[in-house]
N, C-alpha and C positions, 0 to 999 in steps of 0.2 A: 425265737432266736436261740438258736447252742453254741453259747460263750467256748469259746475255743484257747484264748491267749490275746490280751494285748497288741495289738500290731502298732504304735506309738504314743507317746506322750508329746502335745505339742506346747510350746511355752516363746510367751512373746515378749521380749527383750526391748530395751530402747537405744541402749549402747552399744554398739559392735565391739568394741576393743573390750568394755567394762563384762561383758556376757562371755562374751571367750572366752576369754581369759579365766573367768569364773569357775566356766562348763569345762573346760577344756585342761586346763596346766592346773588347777587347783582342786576340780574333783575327779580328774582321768577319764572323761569322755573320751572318745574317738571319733573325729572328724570322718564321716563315710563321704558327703558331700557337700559343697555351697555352692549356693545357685544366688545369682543377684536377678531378682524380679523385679527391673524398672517400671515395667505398667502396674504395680502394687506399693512399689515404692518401699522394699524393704530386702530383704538377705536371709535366704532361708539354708539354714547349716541342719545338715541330716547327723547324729548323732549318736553314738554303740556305748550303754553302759550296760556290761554284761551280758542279758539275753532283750535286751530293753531297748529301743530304740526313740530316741528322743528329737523332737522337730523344735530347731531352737528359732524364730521368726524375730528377725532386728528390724524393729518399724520407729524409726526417731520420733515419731510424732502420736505414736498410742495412748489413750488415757492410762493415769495413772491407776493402778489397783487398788479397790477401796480393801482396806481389810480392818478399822475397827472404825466403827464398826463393820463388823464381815458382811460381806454380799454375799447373795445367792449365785452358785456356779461351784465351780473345783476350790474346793477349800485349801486342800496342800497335799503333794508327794511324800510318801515315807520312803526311805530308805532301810530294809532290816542288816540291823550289825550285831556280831558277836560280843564286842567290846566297845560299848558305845563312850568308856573315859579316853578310851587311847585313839578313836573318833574323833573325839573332841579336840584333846591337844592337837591333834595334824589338822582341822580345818583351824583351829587359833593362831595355829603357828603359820597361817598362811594368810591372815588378818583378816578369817571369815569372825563375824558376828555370831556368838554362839549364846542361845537362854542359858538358865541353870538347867540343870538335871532334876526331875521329877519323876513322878510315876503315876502311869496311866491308870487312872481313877476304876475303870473295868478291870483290865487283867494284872494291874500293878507292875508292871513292866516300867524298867527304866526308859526313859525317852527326853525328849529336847529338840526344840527347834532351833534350825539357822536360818539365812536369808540371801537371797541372790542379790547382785548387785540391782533391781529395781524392787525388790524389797517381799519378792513371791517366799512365801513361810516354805521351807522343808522342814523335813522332820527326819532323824532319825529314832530310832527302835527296837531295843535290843530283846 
């Protein structure tokens, strides 16, 4: 295989209104489409952050994600930012859930995770 780029990240949501809202008005995604898949039983929102494209899937009824302890599968999205304090204040000031600030034990980079409304870790990364 010759890795070329990305073509999406996909992420499964339990809330409609609570993910939207989230993905959408609080980190500036861009709505490209939704689709309601009655024979699947969920609402698949296609998604533009930046060069990135992200497949947001609203399934009311999906287990929950085990994360401590962590399962095996996608551990968490990073996000790279320049100024990862002034990050921070604008997802607080929008009553995301933010860790402290640390540093990445390899490159010692400031970093810090948040959490989507069903509780998927992001991470940013400065």
């Amino acid at each position: 295989m010759e890795p070329k780029r990305i073509n999406h990240i996909a992420i499964i949501g339990t809330d409609y209104d609570a993910s939207k809202e989230f993905y959408v008005l609080k980190l500036g995604m861009r709505v490209i489409k939704e689709t309601v898949r009655s024979v699947k039983n969920d609402v698949k929102i296609d998604l533009e952050f930046g060069d990135t494209v992200f497949e947001l899937f609203i399934k009311p009824d999906a287990p929950k994600r085990p994360s401590y302890p962590e399962a095996a599968g996608l551990r968490h999205i990073a996000f790279q930012t320049k100024n990862i304090e002034a990050d921070i204040a604008e997802l607080k000031s929008k009553d995301i859930r933010v860790e402290s600030v640390r540093r990445d034990e390899l490159n010692h980079r400031k970093m810090t995770f948040f959490f989507d409304p069903d509780g998927l870790p992001l991470e940013l990364h400065e």
